[in-house]
N, C-alpha and C positions, 0 to 999 in steps of 0.2 A: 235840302238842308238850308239852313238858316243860321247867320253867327254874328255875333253882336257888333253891331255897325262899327260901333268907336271903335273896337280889337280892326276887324276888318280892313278899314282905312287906313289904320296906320302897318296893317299887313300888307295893305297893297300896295303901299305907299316904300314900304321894305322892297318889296317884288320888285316894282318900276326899278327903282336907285341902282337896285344890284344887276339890273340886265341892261340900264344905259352906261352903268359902267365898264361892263364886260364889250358893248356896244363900240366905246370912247362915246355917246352923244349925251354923260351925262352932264344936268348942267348943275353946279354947287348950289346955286338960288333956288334949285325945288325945295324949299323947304318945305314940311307938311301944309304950311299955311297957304304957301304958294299950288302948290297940289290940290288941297280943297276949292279952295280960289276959281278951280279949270272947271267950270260947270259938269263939262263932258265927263271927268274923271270919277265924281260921286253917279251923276245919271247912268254910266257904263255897267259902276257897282250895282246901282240900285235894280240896274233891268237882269244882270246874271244871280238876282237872286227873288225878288217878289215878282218879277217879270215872270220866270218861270212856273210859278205853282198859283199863278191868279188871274183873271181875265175880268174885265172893268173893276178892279180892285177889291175881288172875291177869288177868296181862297178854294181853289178846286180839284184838290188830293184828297185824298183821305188824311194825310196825316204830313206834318212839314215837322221834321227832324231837327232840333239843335245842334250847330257844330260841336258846341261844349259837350256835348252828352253821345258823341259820337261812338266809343266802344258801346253803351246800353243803345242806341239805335243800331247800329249792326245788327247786335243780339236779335233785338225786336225784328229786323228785317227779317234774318234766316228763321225765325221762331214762323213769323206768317207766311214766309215761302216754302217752308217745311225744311229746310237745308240743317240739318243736322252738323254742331261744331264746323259753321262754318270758319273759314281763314280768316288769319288775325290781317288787320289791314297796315301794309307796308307804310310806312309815314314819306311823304316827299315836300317840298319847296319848305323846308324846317327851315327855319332862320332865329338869330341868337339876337334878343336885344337886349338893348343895357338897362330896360326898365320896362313897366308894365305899359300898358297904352294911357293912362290916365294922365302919367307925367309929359306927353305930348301933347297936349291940349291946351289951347289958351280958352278964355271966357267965347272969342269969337270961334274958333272952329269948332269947339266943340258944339253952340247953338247952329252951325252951318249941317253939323252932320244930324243933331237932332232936328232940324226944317227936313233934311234931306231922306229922312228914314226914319218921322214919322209914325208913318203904317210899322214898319217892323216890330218899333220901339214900344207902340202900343200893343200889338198883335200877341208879340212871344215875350211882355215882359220885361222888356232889357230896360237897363238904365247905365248913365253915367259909373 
């Protein structure tokens, strides 16, 4: 599966906040920007997702899934594995935010996640 970088980042960006706080080792200064910033922190994203279904930067599945279209890939899953009505998929790490991901974004992180993802952005379509 595959989900659009900009959503992503600032979902993982959710994830981190809410488990260094649960932690106490959160620090207030992570802002998104500071976040993008951590090399490590987009290169970790980018390898748990084109890392897995490419090798020297060729796509080598039959088929790379949209997270947005994720009830019609289920379908499609159980359709090709012959699984008849299969089960509906339980939702987890849901998180509430006060806005879409676009209003997170300044002119620079946003060109940092498009250097950064790229191949995706081109691959499955996505944009800004």
């Amino acid at each position: 599966f595959e989900r659009n970088p900009f959503d992503r980042v600032v979902s993982a960006w959710h994830y981190m906040k809410k488990n260094r706080e649960a932690k106490g080792t959160y620090r207030p200064d992570m802002t998104l920007a500071a976040y993008i910033e951590n090399e490590n922190a987009l290169t970790r994203l980018r390898d748990r997702g084109w890392g897995l279904y490419t090798v020297n930067d060729a796509v080598i599945v039959d088929k790379v899934y949209r997270f947005e279209e994720l009830n019609d890939a289920m379908a499609d899953i159980y359709d090709r594995l012959g699984i008849p009505d299969g089960e509906p998929l339980m939702q987890t790490k849901v998180s509430k935010r006060e806005a879409g991901y676009r209003d997170y974004y300044d002119d620079t992180t946003r060109k940092a996640v498009e250097t950064a993802f790229a191949r995706e952005l081109d691959t499955f379509g996505y944009s800004f």
